[in-house]
N, C-alpha and C positions, 0 to 999 in steps of 0.2 A: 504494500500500500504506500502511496507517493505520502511524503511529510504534508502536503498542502491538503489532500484529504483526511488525516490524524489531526492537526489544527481543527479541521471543519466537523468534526465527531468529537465530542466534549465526552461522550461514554468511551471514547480510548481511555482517557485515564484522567479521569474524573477524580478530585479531593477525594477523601473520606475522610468525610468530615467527623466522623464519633471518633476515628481514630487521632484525628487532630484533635479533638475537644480532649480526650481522653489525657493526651504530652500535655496540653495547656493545663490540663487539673492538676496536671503533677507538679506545676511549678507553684501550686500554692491557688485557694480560694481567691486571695486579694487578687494576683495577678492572672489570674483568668477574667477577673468581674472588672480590673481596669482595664485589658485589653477589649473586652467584648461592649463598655460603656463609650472608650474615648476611641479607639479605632477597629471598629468591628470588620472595616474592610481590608485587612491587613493581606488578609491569605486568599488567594484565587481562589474559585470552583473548580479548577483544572488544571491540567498541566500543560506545557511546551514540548511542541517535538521539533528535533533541529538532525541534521542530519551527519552521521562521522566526520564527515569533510567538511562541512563547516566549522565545527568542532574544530579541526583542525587549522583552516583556516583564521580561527580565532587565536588559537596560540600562536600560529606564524606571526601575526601581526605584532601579538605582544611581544612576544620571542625580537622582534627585527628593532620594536621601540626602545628598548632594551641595549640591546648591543648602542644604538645612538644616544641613550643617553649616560652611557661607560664614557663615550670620547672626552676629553680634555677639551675640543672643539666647541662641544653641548654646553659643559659647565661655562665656558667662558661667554658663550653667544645668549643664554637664559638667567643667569644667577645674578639679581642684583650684588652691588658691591656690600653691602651691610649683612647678607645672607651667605654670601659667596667667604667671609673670613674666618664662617663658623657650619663646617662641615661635621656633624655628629658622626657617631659612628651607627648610632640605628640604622634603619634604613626606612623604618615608617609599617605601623600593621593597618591591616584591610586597605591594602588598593582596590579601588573598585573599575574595570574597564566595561565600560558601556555601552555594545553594538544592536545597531538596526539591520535584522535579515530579511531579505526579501530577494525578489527571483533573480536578481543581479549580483548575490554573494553578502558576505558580512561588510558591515561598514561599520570601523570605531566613530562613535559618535563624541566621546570626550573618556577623560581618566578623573578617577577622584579620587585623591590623596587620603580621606577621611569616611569612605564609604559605608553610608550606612548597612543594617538589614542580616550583616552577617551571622548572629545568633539566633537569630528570628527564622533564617531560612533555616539554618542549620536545625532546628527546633523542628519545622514543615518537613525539612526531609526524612527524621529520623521516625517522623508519626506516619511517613507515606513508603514507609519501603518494603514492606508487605504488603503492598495493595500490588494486584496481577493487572500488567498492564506493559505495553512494547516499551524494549527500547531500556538505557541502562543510568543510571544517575553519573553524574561527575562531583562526586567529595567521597571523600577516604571516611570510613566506617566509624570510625573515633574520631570523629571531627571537633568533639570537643576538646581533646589530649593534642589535637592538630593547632587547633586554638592556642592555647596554653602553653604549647612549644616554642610560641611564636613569643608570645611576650617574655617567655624568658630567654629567648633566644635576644631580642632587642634587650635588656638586662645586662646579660653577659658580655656581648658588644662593646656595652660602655663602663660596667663594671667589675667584668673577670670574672671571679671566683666569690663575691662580695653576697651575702644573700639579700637573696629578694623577700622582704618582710611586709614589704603595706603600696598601695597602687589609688587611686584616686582617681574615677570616672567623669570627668569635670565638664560642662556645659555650660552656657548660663541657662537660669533660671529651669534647672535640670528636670523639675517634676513638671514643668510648664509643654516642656519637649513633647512632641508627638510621641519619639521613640522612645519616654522614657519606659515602657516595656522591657525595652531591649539595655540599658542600663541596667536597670534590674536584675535581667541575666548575666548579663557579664559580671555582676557583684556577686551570683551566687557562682558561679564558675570559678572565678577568683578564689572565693569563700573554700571550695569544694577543694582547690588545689593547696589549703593550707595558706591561704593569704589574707593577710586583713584589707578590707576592701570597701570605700566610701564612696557617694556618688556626692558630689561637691559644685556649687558656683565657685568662677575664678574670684570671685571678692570673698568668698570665704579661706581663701586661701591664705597664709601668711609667708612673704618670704625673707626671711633671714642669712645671716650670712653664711649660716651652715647648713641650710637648706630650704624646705618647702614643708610647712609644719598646718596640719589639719585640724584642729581645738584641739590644740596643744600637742601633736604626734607627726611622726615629721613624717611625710609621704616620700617614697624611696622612686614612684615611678608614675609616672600621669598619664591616661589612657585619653587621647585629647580627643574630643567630639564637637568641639566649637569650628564654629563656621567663619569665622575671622583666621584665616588660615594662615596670613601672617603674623597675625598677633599683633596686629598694630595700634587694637583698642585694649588691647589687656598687657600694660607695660609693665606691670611687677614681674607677669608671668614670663612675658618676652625676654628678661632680664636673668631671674633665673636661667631660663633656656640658655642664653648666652656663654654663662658663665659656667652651665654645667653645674646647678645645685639640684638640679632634678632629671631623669630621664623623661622625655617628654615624645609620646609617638602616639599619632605621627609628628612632624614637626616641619617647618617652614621650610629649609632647604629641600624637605621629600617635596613639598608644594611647589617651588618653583621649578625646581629640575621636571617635574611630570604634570603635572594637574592643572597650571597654570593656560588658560583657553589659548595664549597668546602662542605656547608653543605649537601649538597645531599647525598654526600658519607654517613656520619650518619645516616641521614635519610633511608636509603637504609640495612645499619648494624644489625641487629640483634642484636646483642653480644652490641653491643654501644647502642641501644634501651633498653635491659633490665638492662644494667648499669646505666643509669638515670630512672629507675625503671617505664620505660613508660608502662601502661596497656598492657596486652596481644591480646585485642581487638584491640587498637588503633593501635600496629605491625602491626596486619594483613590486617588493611585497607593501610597502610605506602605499606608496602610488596608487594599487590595486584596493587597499584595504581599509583609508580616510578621504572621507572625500575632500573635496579641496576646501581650503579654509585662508581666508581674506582677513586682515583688519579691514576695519570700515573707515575711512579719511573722511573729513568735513569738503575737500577738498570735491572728491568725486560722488559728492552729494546726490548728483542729478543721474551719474552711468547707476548707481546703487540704486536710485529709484524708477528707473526705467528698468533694469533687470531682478527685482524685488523678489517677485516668482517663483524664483529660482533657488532662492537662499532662505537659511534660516536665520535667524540674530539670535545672539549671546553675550550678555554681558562678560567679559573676559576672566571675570572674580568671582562671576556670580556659581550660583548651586540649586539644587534642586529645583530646575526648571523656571526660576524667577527672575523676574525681565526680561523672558526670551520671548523670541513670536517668530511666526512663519510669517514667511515675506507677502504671501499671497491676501494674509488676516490685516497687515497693518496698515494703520491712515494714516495719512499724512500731518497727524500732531504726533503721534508717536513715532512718527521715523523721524519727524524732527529733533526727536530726543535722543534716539538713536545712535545718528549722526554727528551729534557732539562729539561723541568721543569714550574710548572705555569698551567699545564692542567689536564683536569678531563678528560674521558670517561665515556659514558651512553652507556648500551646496547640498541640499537638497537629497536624502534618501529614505528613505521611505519604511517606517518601520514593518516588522511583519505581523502579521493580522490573523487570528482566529477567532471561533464562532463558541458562545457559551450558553447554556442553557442557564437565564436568571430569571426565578419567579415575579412575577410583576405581584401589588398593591391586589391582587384578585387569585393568587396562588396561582396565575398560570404560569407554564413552563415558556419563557420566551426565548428564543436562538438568536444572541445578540454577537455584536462584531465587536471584537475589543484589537487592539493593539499593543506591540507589546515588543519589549525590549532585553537581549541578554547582558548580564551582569557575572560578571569573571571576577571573584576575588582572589586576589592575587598578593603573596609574600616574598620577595626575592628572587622575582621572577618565574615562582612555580604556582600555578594553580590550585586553588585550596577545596572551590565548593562554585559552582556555576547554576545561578540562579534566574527567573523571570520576572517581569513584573509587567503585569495585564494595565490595559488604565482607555478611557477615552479623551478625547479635550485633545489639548496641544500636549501636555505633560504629564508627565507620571506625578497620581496626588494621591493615590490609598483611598480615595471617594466615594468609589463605585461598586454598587452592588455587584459582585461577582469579580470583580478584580482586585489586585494587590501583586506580590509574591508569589510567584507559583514555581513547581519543581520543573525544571529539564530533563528531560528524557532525549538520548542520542540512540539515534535510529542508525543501526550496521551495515 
């Protein structure tokens, strides 16, 4: 059966849902009734089918973004000078790589240095993997001990032999967060592996000259979730980082080196590719596998709005879908905003689409079209746990009956 008829059949491998409900009770009465009160649309009805080779295709990509951002060339063409003097030795946990497939192949759509989702799926997969159904999952069986490896892997990086005693999940306004579900988890995961473990605002924080101290207990390593990715509004905490009184991952050099929208353009360049003398091979997986990506000039104000159609917009800082628009939706006061300055454009690809059956307001079974996007988290270049996420609109928002998270399944 072709992947595009498994997308359009929701009884391929349909949620089971008693058996999610069943992982969600396990994490506790409270956090089942807050997830199901504050975001009930966390978890699809279904799952994604994608196919070997694409699968494949998707590590190449990463695989090839990877070796270019190793060059000496990278660091010097992306790292501001204030970021570029303090290279940690972390590397940054849950990269999240972001691709739209459709009948023309994979296409990254951006990297997130801070991505959300990954104990949440991890959570979806481990309550769907008895359910008979094509097709094979991508995460390793202990994904939590995978987890866990990670952060003490980033630990030891910058502290050797030194133990790891206390870690600190920091947001602002952390209980306020959509995901604090997903906090949550990570404090009892933490908890589980013998670590004391706080979910924290950075003004809760204190920092001193011998560390990073939490009502009164000094936190040895900070699990950063904040969306200010360089820290440029939280300067105690920037400071610390600097100086090395706290582990901090991910952290603003993993942001500018990868996540930063601006790199895409490079990425995307030829002419900039063979200037940092990146393999010829390695182009034309780069070429094949992002689509091309622009800054937007005030300058070419008028070719941007005659060929609008075509592109998407992206704030070059931004996250989770805000202040972006398709070129086709925007008017002429918001591209005047645009336009100022601070955004990229991506041509145009088209995410991939299947069909779910969502009760409507009268319990009937309706077969509706969602879209939908993969999500590759990734640690030091190896893939951990490859996830989906259904949604309609322009962007993925956890809103929709029937969409959110769902599993992948690689068809052979």
């Amino acid at each position: 059966m072709k992947i595009n008829n498994l997308n359009n059949d929701d009884y391929s491998a349909a949620t089971d849902r008693a058996a999610l409900a069943q992982a969600m009770h396990m994490q506790g009465a409270a956090w089942y009734q807050l997830v199901t009160s504050r975001c009930p649309h966390l978890f699809a009805d279904t799952a994604v089918f994608i196919s070997s080779t694409e699968m494949q295709q998707m590590r190449s990509i990463i695989r090839a973004i990877n070796q270019v951002v190793a060059l000496p060339a990278w660091h010097d063409a992306v790292l501001p000078d204030k970021v570029k003097h303090h290279a940690p030795q972390a590397r940054g946990v849950f990269f999240g790589y972001d691709f739209h497939v459709n009948a023309d192949g994979v296409h990254l759509i951006e990297i997130n240095t801070n991505a959300g989702g990954g104990l949440l799926n991890a959570l979806l997969l481990q309550s769907q993997r008895q359910v008979a159904a094509l097709g094979e999952v991508t995460a390793d069986t202990h994904i939590e001990q995978v987890f866990i490896e990670m952060f003490l892997h980033e630990w030891r990086l910058q502290r050797g032999n030194q133990p790891l005693r206390s870690i600190a999940i920091v947001d602002e306004k952390p209980q306020e967060q959509y995901f604090y579900p997903e906090f949550l988890l990570a404090q009892k995961m933490f908890e589980r592996a013998g670590l004391r473990a706080v979910i924290a605002d950075p003004a809760e924080l204190e920092v001193r000259a011998d560390g990073v101290v939490y009502q009164g207990e000094k936190i040895d390593l900070i699990y950063n979730r904040l969306t200010d990715f360089s820290l440029q509004q939280h300067a105690a905490l920037y400071a610390a980082y600097q100086q090395d009184l706290v582990v901090l991952t991910p952290h603003p050099h993993a942001y500018a080196l990868y996540a930063d929208k601006k790199n895409l353009t490079l990425l995307t360049d030829v002419n900039s590719l063979h200037a940092m003398i990146v393999p010829e091979k390695t182009i034309a997986i780069l070429q094949a596998g992002i689509p091309q990506t622009r800054l937007v000039l005030v300058q070419d104000a008028e070719d941007w709005w005659a060929q609008r159609k075509q592109w998407f917009f992206k704030p070059a800082t931004g996250y989770g879908g805000k202040g972006s628009y398709r070129g086709a939706n925007i008017t002429r006061k918001v591209f005047g905003e645009i336009i100022q300055g601070g955004y990229v454009a991506q041509r145009m690809a088209a995410p991939g689409l299947c069909r779910v059956n969502v009760a409507d307001a009268a319990s009937m079974a309706l077969k509706t079209e969602f879209k939908f996007d993969i999500r590759c988290y990734v640690y030091e270049g190896a893939m951990q746990l490859v996830a989906a996420r259904l949604y309609q609109g322009q962007t993925t928002n956890f809103r929709t009956t029937g969409g959110g998270f769902a599993v992948v399944r690689v068809i052979h």
